[in-house]
C-alpha positions in Angstrom: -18.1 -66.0 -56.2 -19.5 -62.7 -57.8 -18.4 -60.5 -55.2 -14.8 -61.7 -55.6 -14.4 -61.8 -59.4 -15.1 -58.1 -59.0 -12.7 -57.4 -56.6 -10.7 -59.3 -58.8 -11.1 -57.5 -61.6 -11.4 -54.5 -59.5 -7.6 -54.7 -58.5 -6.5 -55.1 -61.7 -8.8 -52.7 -63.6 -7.7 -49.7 -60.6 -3.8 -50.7 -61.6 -4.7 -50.6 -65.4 -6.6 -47.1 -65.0 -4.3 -45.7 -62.6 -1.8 -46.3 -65.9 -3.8 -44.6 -68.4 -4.6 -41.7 -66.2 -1.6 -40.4 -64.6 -1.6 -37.1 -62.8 -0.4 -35.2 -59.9 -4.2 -35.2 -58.3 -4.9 -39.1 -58.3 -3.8 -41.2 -55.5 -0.4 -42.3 -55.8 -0.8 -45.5 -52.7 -1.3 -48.9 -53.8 -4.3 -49.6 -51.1 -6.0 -46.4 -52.3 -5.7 -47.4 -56.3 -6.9 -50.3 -55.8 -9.9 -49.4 -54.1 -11.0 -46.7 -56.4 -10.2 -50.1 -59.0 -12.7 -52.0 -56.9 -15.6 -49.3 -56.5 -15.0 -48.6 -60.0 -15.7 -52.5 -60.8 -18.6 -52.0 -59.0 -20.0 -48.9 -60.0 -19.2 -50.7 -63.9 -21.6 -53.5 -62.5 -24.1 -51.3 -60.8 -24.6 -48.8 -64.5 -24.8 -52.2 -66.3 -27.2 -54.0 -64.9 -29.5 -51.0 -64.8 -29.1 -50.5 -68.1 -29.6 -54.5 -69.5 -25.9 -54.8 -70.8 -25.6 -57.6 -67.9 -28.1 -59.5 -66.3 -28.7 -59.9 -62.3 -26.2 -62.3 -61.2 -23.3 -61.2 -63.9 -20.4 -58.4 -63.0 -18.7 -56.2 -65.3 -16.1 -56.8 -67.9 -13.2 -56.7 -67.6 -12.7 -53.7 -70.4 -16.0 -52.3 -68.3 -14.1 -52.3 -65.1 -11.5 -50.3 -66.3 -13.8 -47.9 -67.9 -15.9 -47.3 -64.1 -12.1 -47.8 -62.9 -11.4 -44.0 -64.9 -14.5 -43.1 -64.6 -14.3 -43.1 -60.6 -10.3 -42.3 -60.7 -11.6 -39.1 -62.7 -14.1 -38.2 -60.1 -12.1 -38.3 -56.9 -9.0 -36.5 -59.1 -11.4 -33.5 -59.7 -13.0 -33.7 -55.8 -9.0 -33.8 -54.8 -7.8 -31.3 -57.0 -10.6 -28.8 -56.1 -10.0 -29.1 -52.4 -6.5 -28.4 -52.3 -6.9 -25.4 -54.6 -9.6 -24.0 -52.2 -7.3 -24.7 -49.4 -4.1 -22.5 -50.9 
């Protein structure tokens, strides 16, 4: 039941973040927001067990989701926007 409460939270978190970050260079498809969401969830997860903010059978937040949500929305607008730069 983990796994799903974070793709759970993952879909809504990838919505909420896509929200608060706008921009031409993040993806604009619903499928493709929601997965960076998801991964983001994840990644959220991942960063807090390591660190002891959740212990081994717990997933992120939902406020943490939406932080690895941005974090991971950040990342891929940066890889995105510095391939079609190099590309023009």
């Amino acid at each position: 039941m983990g796994i799903i409460w974070t793709i759970i939270i993952g879909f809504i978190a990838g919505v909420i973040a896509k929200f608060i970050m706008p921009g031409p260079n993040e993806p604009s498809g619903f499928i493709l927001t929601t997965i960076l969401g998801i991964v983001g969830a994840f990644v959220a997860t991942f960063i807090g067990q390591a660190v002891g903010w959740y212990g081994p059978n717990q997933g992120a937040g939902f406020i943490g989701a939406i932080v690895g949500a941005i974090v991971v929305l950040a990342i891929y607008g940066f890889i995105a926007g510095r391939r079609t730069r190099t590309t023009l």
